[in-house]
C-alpha positions as CSV (number, residue, x, y, z in Angstrom):
1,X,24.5,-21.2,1.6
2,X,25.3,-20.8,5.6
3,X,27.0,-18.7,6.8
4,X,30.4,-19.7,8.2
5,X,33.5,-18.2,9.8
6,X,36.7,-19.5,8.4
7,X,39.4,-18.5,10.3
8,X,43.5,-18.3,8.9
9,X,46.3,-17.5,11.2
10,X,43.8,-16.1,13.5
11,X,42.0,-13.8,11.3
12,X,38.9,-13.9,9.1
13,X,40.0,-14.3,5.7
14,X,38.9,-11.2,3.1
15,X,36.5,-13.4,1.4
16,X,34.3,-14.2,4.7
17,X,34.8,-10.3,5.6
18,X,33.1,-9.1,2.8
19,X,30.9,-11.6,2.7
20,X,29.9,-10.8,6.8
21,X,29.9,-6.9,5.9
22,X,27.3,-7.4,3.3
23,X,25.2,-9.6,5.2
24,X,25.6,-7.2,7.9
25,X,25.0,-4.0,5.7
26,X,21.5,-5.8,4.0
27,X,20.0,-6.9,7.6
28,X,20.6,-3.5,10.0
29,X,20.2,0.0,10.0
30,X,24.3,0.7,8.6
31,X,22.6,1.1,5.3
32,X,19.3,3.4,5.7
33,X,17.7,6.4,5.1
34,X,18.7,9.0,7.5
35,X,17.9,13.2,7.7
36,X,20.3,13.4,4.9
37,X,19.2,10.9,2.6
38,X,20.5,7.2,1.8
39,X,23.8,6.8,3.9
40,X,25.5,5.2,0.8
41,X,24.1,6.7,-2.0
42,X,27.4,8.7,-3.6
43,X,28.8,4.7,-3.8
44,X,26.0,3.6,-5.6
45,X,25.7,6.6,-7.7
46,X,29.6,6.1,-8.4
47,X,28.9,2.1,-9.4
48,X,25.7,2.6,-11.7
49,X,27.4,5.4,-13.2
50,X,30.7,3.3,-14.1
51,X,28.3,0.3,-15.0
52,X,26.6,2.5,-17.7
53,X,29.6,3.6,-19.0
54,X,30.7,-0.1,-19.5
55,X,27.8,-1.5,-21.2
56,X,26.9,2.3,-23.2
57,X,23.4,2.8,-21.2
58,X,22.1,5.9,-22.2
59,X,19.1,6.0,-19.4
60,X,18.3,3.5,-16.0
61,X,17.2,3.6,-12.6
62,X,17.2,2.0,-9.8
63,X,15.7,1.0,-6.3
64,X,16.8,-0.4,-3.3
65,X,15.4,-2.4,-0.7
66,X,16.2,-2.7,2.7
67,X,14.8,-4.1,5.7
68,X,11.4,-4.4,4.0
69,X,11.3,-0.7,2.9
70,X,12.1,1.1,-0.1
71,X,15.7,3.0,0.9
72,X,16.5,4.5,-2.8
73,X,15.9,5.0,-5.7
74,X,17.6,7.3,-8.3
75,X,17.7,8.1,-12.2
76,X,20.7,8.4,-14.5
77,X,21.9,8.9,-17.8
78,X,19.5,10.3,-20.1
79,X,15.0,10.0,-21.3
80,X,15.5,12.0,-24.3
81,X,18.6,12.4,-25.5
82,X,17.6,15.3,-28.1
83,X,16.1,17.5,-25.3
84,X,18.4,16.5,-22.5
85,X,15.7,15.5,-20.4
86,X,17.2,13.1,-17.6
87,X,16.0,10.4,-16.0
88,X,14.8,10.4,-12.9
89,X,12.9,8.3,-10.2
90,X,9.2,9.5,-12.1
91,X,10.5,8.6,-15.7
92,X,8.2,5.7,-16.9
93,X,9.6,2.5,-18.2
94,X,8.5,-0.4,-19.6
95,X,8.2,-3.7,-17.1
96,X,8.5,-6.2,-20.2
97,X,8.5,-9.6,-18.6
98,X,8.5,-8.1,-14.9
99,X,4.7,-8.0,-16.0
100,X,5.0,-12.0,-15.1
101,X,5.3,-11.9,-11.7
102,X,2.9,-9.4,-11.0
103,X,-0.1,-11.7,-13.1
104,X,1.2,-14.9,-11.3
105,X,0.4,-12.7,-7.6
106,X,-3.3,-12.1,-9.1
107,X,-3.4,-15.5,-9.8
108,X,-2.4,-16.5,-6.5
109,X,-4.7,-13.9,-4.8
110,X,-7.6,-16.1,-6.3
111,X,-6.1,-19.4,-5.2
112,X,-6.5,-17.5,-1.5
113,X,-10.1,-17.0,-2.3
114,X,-11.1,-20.0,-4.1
115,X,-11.6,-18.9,-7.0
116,X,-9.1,-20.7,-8.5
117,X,-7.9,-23.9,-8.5
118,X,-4.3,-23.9,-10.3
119,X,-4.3,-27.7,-10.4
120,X,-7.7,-27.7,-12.9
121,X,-7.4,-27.9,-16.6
122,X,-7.3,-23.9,-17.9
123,X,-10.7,-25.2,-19.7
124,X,-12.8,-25.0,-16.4
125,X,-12.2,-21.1,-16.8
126,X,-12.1,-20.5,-20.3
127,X,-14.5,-23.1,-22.0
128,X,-13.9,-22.1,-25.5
129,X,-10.0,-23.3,-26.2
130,X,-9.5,-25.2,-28.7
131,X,-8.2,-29.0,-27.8
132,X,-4.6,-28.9,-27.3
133,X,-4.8,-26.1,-24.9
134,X,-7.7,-27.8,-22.4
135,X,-5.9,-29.9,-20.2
136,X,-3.3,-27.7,-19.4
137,X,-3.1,-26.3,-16.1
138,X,-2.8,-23.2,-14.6
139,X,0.4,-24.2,-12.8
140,X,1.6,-25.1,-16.3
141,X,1.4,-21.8,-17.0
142,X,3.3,-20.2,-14.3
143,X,5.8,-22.4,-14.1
144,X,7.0,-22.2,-18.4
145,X,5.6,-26.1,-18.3
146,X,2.4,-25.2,-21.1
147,X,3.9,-26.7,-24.4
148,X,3.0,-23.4,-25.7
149,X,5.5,-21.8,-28.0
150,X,7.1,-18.4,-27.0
151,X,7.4,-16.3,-29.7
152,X,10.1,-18.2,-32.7
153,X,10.5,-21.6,-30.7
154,X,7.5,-23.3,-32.6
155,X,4.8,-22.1,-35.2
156,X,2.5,-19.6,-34.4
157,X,-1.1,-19.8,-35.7
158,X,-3.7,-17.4,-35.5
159,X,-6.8,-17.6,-35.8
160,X,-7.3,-15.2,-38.0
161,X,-9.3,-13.0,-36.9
162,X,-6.0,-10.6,-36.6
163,X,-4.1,-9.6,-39.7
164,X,-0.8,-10.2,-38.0
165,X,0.7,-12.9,-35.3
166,X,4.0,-11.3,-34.6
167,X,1.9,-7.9,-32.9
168,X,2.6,-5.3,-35.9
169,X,-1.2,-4.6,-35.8
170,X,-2.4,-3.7,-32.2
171,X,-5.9,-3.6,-31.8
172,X,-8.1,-1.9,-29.1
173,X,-10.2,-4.4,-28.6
174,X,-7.4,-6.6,-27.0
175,X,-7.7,-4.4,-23.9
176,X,-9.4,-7.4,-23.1
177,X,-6.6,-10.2,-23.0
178,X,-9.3,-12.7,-24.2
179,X,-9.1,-11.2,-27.7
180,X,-5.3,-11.4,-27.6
181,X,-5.4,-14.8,-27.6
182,X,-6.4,-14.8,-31.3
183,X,-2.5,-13.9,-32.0
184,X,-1.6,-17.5,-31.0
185,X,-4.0,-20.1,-29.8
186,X,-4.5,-22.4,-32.6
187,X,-0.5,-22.9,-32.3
188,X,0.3,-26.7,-31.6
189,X,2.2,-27.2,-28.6
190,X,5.8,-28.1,-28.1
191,X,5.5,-30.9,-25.5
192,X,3.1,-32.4,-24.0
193,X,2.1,-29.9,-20.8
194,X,4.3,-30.9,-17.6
195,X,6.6,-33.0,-19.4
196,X,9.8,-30.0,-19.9
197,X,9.7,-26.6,-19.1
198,X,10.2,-24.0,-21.6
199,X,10.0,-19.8,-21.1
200,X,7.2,-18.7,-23.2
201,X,5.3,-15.2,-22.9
202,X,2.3,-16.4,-25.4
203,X,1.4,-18.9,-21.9
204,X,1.3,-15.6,-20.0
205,X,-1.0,-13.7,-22.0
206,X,-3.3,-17.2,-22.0
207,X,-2.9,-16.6,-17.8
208,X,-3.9,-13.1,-17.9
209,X,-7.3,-14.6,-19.5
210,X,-7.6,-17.2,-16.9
211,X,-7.5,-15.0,-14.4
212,X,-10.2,-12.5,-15.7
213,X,-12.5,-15.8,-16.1
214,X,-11.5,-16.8,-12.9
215,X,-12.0,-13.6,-10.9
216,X,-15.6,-12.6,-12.7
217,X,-14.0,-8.9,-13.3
218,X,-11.9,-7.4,-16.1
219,X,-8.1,-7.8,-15.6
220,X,-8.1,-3.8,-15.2
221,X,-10.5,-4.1,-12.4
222,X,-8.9,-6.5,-10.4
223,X,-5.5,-5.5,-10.5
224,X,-6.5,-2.0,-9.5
225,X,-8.7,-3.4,-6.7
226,X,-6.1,-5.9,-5.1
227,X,-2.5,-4.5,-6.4
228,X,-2.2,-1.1,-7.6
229,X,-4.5,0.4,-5.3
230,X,-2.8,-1.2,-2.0
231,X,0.3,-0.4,-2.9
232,X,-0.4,3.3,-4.1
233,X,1.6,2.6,-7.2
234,X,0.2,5.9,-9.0
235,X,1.9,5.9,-11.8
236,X,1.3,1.9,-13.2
237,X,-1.0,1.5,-16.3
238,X,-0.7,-1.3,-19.6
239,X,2.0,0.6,-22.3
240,X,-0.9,1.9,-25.0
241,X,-0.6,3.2,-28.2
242,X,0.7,7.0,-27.7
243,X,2.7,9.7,-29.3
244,X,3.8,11.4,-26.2
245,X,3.6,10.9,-22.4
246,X,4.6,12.6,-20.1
247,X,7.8,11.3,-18.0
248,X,8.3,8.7,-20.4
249,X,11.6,7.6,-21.4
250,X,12.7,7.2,-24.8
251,X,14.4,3.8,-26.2
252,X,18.1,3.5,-27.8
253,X,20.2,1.0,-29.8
254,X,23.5,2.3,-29.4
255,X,25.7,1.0,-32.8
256,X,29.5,1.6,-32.6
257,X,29.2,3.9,-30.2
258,X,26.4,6.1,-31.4
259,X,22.7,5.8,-29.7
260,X,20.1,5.6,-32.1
261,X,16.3,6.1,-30.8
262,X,14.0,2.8,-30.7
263,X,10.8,3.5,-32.1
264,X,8.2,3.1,-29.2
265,X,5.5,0.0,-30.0
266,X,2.5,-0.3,-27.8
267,X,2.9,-4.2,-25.7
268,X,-0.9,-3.5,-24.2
269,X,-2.0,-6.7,-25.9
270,X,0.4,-8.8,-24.2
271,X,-1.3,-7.8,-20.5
272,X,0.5,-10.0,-17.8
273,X,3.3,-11.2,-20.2
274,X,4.7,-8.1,-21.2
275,X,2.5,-5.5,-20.8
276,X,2.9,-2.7,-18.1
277,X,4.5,0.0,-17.3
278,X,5.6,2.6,-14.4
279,X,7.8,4.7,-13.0
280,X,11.4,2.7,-10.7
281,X,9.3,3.8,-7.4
282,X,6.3,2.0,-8.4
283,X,8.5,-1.5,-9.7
284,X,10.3,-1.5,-6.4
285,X,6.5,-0.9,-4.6
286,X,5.8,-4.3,-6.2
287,X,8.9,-6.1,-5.7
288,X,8.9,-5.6,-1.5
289,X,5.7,-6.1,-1.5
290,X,6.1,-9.9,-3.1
291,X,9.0,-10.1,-0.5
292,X,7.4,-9.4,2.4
293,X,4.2,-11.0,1.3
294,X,2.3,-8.1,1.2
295,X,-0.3,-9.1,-1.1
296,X,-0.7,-12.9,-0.8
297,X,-0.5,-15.0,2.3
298,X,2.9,-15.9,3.6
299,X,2.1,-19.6,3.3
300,X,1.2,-18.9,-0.5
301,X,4.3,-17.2,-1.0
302,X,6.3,-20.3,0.1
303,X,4.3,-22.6,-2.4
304,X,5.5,-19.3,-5.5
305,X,9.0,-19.6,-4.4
306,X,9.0,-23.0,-4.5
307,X,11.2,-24.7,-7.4
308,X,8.4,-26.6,-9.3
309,X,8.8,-30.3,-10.8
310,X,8.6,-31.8,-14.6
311,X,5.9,-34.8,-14.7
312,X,9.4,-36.7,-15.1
313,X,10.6,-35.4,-11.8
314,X,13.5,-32.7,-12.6
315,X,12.9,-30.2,-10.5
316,X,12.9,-26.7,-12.4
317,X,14.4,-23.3,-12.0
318,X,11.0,-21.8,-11.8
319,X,8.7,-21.0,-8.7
320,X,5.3,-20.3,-9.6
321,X,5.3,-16.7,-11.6
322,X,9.6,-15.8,-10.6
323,X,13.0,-17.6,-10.9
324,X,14.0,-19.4,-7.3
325,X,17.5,-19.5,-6.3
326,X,19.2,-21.0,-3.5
327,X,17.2,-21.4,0.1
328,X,16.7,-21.1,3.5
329,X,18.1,-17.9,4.5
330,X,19.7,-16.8,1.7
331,X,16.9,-17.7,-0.9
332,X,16.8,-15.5,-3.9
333,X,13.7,-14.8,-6.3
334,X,14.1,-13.0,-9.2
335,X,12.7,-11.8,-13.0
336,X,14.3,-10.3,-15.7
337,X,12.6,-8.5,-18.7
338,X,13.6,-7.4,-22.5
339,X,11.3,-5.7,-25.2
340,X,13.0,-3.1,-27.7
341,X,12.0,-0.3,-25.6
342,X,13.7,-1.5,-22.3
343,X,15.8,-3.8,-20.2
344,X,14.4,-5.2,-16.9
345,X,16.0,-7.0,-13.6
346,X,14.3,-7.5,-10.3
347,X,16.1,-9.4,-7.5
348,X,14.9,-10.1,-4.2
349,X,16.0,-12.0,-0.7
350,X,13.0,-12.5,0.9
351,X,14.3,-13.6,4.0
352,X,16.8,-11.5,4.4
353,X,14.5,-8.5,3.4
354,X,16.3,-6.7,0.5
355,X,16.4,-6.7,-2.5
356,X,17.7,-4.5,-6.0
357,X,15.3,-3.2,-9.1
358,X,17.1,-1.9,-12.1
359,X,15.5,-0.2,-15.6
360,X,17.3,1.0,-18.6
361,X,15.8,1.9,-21.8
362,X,19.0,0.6,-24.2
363,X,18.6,-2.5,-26.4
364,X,21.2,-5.2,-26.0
365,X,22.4,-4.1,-21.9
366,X,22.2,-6.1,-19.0
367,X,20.9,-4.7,-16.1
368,X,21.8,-7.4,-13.7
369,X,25.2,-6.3,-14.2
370,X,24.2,-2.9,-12.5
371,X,22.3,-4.4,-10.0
372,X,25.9,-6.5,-9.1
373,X,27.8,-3.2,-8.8
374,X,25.5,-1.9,-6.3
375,X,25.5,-4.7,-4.4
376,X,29.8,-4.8,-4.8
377,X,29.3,-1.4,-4.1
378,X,27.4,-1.8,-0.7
379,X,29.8,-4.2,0.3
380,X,32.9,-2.3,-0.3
381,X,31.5,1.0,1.6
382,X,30.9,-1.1,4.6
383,X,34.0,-3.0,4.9
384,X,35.6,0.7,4.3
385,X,33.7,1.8,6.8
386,X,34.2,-0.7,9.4
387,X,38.0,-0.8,8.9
């Protein structure tokens, strides 16, 4: 989209002005942090507020990006509804498939270094596949173009060396994502790899074993080394098995009206598909730092937000690890996530240096509709405001 003014009888028509505000409002200092806090922050209180009422969220949060920097962020609603314990900017969510975006940057890191070479059959790095998984690529897996099934779009075979496919019976020993492969890896494909794309969080735990083979280090290790640590996001870990946390938010079904709590399950196993948690602070941490290219070259963060191709030529929806919208200037990468325990949405403008993160812990929301309020919200204050 370019920017254009469209002018009738004279005047810029209402569309164009709000349209110029918020462009305005997401590139300059009118919406910043000053000694008083977030210059807008009652209208985006006001908006998430009314946007949880709406959709009967009992607990989110949110962060906001502008100008490369982390403006705001802000807890609402409720962690634990039987003890009143709100949420705030420290409760601890679940990422769900936010995880995906985050493995695809550690994948991307070794590309830098290379280590590894996502155009190579997966097999290079993990010898001991079994056939119909070899030839695909690490690309594949980035860009949803595997053939492996997500979790109900195909069979699932196991190898048997797990008791359950479907994840009832977590086991420690798939700290190390290899083992979680067991769950799924004798499953036959859906296509053949490149041909279609189709979403599938099974391909992502596969990744999260490439990249340990590839980088010679436990996943922990190098996540820690070349993420977590450089961005000081102190409060990240994988979602284990536990009966209390501290800061942790509880999860809710809300039926005719009435919340009902979620019990927790424990993702761990699923590592880079689904499998990490933190607090909103630490989420939008990682989401300016993949838009300012913070972690991987600039020229590498061109080739992830770049729409990839079928073998057949139709170009895709998917970059390499995040959804790609629209370009140039207004290009928009985003991710959304869903386990029982939470609802994820991360959307960024890279080159327009802002962006929204939103968590709730409510079965069933959508949290993209709150990250549109604040946005509506943004623009509304500022064309107040200039008027």
């Amino acid at each position: 989209m370019i920017l254009t003014f469209a002018f009738t009888s004279g005047r810029i028509t209402a569309y164009r002005l709000w349209l110029i505000t918020l462009l305005l409002a997401l590139t300059n200092p009118l919406v910043s942090s000053g000694e008083d806090g977030f210059a807008y922050s009652k209208a985006v209180d006001e908006a998430v507020h009314a946007e949880m009422k709406k959709q009967q969220i009992v607990g989110a949060a949110i962060g906001i990006i502008q100008n490369a920097k982390i403006v705001y962020t802000q807890g609402y609603g409720w962690a634990d509804l039987n003890s009143h314990t709100p949420v705030t900017d420290e409760t601890i969510f679940n990422w769900a498939s936010n995880s995906k975006p985050l493995i695809a940057i550690a994948a991307l890191q070794l590309t830098q270094r290379n280590q590894l070479d996502i155009d190579k059959p997966i097999v290079t790095y993990c010898p001991h596949l079994p056939e119909q998984m070899q030839q695909i690529t690490t690309r594949q897996l980035l860009c949803h173009q595997s053939g492996i099934p997500h979790y109900s779009n195909g069979q699932i075979i196991p190898t048997g060396k797990t008791s359950d496919s479907a994840g009832k019976n977590n086991r420690l020993e798939e700290l190390n994502p290899v083992k979680s492969l067991d769950r799924f890896i004798m499953s036959p494909l859906i296509y053949e790899p490149g041909s279609q794309i189709s979403y599938s969080s099974y391909a992502y735990v596969l990744l999260t074993a490439v990249v340990q083979s590839a980088g010679q280090s436990p996943i922990a290790s190098q996540l820690e080394n070349r993420i977590i640590q450089p961005l000081a996001m102190n409060s990240f870990q994988l979602d284990l098995p536990t009966d209390s946390q501290a800061k942790w938010t509880l999860a809710y079904n809300v039926e005719n009206g009435t919340p009902r709590q979620v019990p927790d399950y424990a993702h761990f196993w699923k590592h880079g598909a689904g499998g990490y948690k933190s607090n909103i602070k630490d989420f939008a941490k990682f989401a300016n730092a993949l838009a300012s290219s913070q972690l991987i070259e600039r020229s590498m963060s061109d080739r992830m937000w770049t729409r990839q191709h079928t073998s057949k030529g139709k170009e895709t929806s998917y970059g390499l690890g995040v959804v790609v919208s629209n370009s140039g200037s207004t290009l928009k990468i985003s991710h959304g996530g869903s386990q029982d325990e939470t609802r994820t949405r991360m959307v960024i403008y890279p080159r327009r240096k802002h962006g929204i993160v939103v968590m709730c812990n409510t079965q069933g929301c959508d949290p993209a509709g709150i990250s549109t309020a604040i946005y509506s919200s943004l623009a509304k204050a500022i064309t107040e405001q200039a008027d």
